[in-house]
N, CA and C atoms as an extended XYZ file, in Angstrom:
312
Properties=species:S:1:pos:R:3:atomname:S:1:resname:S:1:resid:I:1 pbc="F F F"
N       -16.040       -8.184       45.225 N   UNK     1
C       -16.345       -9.546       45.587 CA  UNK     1
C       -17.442      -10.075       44.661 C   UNK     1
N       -17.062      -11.124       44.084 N   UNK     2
C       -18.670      -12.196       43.168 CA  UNK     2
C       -18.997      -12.593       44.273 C   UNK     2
N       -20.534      -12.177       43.825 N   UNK     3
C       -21.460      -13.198       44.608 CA  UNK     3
C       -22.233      -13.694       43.466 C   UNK     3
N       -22.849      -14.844       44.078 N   UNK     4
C       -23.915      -15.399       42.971 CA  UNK     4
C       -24.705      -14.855       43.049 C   UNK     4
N       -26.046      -15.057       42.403 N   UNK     5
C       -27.484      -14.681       42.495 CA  UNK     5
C       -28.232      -14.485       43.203 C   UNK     5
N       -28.411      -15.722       43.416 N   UNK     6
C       -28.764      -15.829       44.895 CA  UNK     6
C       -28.451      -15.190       46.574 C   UNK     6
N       -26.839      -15.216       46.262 N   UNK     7
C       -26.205      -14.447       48.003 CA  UNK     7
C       -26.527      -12.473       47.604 C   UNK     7
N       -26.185      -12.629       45.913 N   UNK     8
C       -26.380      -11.156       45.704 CA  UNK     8
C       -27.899      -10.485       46.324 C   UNK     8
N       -28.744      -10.985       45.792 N   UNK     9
C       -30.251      -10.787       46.107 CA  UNK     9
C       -29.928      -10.734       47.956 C   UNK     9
N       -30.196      -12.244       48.297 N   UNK    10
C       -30.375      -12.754       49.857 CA  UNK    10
C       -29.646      -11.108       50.760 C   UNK    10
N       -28.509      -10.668       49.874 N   UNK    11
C       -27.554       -9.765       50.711 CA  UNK    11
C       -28.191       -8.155       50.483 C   UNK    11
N       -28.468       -7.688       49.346 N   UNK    12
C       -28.887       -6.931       49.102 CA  UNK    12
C       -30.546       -6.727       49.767 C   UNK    12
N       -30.990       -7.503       49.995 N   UNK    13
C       -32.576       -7.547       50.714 CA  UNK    13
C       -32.482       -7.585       51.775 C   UNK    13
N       -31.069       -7.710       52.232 N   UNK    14
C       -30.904       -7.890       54.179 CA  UNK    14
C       -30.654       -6.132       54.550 C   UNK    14
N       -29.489       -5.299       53.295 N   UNK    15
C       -28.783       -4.224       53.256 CA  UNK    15
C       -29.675       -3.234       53.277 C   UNK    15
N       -29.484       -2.511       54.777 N   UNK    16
C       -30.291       -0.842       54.097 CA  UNK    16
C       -29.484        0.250       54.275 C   UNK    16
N       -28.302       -0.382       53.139 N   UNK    17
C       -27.313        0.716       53.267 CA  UNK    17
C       -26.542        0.373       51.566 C   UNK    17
N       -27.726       -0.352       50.934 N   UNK    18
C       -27.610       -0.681       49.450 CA  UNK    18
C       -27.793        0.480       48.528 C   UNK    18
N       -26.890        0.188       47.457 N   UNK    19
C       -27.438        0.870       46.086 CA  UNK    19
C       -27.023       -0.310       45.075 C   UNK    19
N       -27.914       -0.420       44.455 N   UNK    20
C       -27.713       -1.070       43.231 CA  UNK    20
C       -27.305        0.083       41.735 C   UNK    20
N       -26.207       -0.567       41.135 N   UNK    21
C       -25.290       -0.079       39.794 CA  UNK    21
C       -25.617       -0.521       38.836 C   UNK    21
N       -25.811       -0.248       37.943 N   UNK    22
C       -25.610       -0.609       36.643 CA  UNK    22
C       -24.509       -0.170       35.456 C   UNK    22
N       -23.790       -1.055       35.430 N   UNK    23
C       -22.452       -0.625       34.498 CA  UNK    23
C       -22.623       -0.348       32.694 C   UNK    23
N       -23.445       -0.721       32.520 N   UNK    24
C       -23.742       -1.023       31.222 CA  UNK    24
C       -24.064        0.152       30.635 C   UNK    24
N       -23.836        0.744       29.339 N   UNK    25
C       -24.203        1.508       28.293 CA  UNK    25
C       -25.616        1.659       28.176 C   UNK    25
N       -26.110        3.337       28.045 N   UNK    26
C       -27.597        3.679       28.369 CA  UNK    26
C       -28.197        3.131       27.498 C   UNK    26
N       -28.235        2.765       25.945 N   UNK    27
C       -28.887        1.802       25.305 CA  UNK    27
C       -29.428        0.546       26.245 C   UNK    27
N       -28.246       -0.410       27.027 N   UNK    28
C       -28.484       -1.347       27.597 CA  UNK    28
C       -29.460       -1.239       28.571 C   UNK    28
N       -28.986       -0.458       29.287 N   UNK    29
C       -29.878        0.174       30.636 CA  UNK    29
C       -31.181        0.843       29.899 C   UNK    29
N       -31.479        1.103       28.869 N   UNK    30
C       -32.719        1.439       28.620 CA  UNK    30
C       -33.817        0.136       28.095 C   UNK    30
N       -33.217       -1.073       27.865 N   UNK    31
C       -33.627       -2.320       27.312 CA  UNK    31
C       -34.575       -2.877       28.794 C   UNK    31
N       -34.224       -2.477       29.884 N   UNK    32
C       -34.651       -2.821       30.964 CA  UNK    32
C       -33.613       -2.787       32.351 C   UNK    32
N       -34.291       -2.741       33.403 N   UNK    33
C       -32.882       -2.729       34.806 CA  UNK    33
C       -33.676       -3.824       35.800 C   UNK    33
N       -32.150       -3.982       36.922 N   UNK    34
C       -32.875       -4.285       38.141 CA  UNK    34
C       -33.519       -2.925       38.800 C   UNK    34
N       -34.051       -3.429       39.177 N   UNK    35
C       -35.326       -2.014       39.718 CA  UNK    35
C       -34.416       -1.192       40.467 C   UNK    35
N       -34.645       -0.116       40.584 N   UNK    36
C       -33.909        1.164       41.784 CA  UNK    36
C       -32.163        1.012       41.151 C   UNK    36
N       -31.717        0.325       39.836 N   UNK    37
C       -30.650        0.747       39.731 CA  UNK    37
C       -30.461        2.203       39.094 C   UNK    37
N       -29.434        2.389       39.197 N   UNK    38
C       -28.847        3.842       38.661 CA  UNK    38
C       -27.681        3.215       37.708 C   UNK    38
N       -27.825        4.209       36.833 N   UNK    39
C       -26.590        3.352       36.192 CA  UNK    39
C       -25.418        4.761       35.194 C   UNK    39
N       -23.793        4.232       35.864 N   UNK    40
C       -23.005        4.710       35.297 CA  UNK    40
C       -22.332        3.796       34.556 C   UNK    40
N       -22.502        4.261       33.206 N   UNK    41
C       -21.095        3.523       32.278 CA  UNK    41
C       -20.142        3.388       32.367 C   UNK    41
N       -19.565        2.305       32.403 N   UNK    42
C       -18.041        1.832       32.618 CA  UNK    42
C       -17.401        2.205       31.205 C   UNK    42
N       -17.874        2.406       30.265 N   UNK    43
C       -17.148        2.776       29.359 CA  UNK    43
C       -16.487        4.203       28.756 C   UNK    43
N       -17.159        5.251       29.583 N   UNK    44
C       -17.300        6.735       30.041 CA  UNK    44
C       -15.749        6.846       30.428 C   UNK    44
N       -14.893        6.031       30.695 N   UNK    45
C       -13.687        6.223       30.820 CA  UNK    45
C       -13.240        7.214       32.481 C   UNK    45
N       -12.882        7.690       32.095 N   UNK    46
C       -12.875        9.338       32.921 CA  UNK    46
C       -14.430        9.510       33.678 C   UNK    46
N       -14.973        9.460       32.671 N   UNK    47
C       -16.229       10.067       33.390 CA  UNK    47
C       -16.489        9.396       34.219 C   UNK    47
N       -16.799        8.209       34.311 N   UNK    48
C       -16.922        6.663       34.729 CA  UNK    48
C       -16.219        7.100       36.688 C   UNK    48
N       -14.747        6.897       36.277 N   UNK    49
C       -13.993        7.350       37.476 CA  UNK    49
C       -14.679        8.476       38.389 C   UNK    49
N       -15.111        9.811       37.379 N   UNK    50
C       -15.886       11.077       38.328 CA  UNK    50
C       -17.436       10.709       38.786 C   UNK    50
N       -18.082       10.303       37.869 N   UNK    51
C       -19.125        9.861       38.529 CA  UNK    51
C       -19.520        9.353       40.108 C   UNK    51
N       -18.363        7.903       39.941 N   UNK    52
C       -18.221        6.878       41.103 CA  UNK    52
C       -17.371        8.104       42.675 C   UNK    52
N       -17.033        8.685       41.711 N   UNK    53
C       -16.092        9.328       43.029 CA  UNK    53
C       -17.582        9.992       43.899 C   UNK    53
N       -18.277       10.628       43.276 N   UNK    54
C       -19.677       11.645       43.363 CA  UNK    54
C       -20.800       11.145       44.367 C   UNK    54
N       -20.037        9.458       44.027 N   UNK    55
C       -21.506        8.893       45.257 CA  UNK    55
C       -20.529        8.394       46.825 C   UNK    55
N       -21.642        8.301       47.344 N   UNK    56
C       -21.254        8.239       49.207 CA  UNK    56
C       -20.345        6.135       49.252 C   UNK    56
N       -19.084        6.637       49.228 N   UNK    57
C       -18.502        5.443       49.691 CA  UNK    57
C       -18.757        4.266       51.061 C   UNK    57
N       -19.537        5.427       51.891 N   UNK    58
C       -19.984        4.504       52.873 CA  UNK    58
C       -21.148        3.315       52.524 C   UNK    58
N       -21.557        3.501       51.507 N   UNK    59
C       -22.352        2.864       50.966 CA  UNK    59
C       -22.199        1.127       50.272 C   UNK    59
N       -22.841        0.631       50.214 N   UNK    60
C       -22.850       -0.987       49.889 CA  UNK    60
C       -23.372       -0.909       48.269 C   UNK    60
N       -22.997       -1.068       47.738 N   UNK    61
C       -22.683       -1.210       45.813 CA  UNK    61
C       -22.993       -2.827       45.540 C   UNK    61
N       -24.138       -3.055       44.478 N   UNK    62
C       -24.404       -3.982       44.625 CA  UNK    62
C       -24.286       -3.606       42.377 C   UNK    62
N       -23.500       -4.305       41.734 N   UNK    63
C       -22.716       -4.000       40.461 CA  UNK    63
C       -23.179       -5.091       39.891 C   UNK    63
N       -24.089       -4.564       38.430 N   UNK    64
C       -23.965       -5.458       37.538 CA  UNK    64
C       -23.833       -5.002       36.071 C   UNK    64
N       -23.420       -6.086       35.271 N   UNK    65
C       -23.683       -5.466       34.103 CA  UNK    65
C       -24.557       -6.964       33.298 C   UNK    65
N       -24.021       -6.809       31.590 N   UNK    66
C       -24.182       -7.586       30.727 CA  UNK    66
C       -24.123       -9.476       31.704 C   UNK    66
N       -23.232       -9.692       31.202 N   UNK    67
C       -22.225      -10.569       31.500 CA  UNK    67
C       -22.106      -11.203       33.042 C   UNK    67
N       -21.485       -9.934       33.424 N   UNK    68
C       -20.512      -10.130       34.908 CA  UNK    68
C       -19.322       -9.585       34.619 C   UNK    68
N       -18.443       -9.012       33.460 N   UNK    69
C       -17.012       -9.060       33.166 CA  UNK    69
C       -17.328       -7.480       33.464 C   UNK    69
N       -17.870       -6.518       32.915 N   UNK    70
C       -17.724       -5.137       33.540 CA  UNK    70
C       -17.517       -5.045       34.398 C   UNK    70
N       -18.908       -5.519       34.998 N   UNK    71
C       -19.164       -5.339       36.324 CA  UNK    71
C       -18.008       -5.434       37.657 C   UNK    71
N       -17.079       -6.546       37.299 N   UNK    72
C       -16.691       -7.222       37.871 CA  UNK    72
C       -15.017       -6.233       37.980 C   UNK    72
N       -14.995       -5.324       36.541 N   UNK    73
C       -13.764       -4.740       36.620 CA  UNK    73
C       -14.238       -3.272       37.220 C   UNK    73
N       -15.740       -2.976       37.288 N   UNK    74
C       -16.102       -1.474       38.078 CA  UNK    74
C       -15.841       -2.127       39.455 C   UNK    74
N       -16.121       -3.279       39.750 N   UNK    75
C       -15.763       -3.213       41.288 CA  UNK    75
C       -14.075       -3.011       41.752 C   UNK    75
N       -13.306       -3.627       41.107 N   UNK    76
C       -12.578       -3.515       41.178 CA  UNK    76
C       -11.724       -1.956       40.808 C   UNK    76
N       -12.220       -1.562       40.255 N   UNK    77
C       -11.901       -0.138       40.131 CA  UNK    77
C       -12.334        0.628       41.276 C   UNK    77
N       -13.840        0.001       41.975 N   UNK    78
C       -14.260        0.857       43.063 CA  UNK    78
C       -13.558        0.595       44.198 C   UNK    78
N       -12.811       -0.680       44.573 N   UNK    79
C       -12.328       -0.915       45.183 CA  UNK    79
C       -10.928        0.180       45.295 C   UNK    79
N       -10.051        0.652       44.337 N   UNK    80
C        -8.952        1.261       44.273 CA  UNK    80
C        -9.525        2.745       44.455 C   UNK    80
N       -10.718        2.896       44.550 N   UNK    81
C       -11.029        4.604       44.832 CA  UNK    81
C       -11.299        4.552       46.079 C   UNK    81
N       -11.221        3.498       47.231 N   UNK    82
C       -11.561        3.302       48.052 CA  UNK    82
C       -13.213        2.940       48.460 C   UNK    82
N       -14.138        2.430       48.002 N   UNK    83
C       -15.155        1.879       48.166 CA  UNK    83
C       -15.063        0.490       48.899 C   UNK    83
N       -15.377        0.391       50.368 N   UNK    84
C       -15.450       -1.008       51.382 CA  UNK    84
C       -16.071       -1.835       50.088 C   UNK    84
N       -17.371       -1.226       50.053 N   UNK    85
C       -18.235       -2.627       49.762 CA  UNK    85
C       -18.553       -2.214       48.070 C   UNK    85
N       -17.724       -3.531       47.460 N   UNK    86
C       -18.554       -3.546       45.725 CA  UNK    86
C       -18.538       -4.798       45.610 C   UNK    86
N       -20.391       -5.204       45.486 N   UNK    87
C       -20.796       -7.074       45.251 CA  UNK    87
C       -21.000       -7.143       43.794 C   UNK    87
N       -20.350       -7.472       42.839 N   UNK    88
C       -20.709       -8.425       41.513 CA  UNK    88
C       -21.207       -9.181       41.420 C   UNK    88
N       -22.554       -9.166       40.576 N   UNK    89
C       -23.120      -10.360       40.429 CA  UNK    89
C       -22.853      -10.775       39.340 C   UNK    89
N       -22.762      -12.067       39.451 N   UNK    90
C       -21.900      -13.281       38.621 CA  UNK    90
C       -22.812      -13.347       37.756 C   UNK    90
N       -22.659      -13.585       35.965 N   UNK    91
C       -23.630      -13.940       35.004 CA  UNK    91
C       -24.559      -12.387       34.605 C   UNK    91
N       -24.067      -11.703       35.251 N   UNK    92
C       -24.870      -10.128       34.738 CA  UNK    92
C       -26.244      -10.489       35.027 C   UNK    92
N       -26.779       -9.994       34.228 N   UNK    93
C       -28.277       -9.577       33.990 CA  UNK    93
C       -28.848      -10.582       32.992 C   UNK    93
N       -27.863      -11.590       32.235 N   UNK    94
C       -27.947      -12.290       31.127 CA  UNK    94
C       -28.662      -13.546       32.160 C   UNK    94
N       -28.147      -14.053       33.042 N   UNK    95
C       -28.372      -15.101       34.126 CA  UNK    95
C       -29.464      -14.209       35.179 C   UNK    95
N       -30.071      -13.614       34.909 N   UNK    96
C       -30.682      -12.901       36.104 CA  UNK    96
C       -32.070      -13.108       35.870 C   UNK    96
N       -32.263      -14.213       37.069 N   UNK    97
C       -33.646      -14.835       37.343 CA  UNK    97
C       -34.931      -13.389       37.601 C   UNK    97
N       -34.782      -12.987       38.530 N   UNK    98
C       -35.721      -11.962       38.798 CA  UNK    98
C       -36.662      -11.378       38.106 C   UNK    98
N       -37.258       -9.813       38.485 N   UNK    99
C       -37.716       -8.737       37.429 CA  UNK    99
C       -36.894       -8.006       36.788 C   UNK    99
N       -37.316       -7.767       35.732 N   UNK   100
C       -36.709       -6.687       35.043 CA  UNK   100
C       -37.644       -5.403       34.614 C   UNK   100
N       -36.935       -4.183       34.686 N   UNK   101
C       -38.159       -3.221       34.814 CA  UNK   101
C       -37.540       -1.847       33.806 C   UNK   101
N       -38.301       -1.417       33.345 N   UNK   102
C       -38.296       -0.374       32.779 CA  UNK   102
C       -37.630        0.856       33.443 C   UNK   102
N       -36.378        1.315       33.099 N   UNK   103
C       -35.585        2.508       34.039 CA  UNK   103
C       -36.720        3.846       34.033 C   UNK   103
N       -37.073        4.632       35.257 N   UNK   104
C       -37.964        5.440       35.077 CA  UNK   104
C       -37.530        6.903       34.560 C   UNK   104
């Protein structure tokens, strides 16, 4: 599901059953994150698929990348591994008002 910015945040700050994703390539993810993301590459192919399988589906996935266009096809991929909940945020990280923080 896209959400905007705004419902992404508003939803994710209500959720304590969140994880925030990061789809993007560790170069990217090393340029800066949303805070407390973790991040698997969508481009890992295979790996990508084993990774996502590895974490707890009961869980609320809150997906971003660059753009929005990764992001937007990991949800949809998470969706077919069976994952309820994957939120895309619309405009990536490129449109992303907030902090940005140094991955630890």
């Amino acid at each position: 599901m896209n959400l905007t910015q705004e419902d992404w945040i508003s939803q994710f700050e209500a959720d304590e059953n969140a994880v925030i994703l990061d789809v993007r390539t560790e170069d990217e993810y090393n340029d800066g994150i949303i805070e407390n993301a973790i991040n698997i590459d969508i481009h890992k192919g295979q790996d990508f698929i084993a990774e996502l399988e590895s974490l707890d589906k009961n869980k609320n996935y809150y997906v971003y990348c660059r753009s929005g266009a990764r992001s937007a096809k990991a949800c949809e991929i998470m969706k077919e591994l069976g994952f309820e909940n994957a939120f895309n945020l619309l405009g990536g990280i490129l449109d992303w008002d907030g902090e940005v923080v140094a991955p630890e």
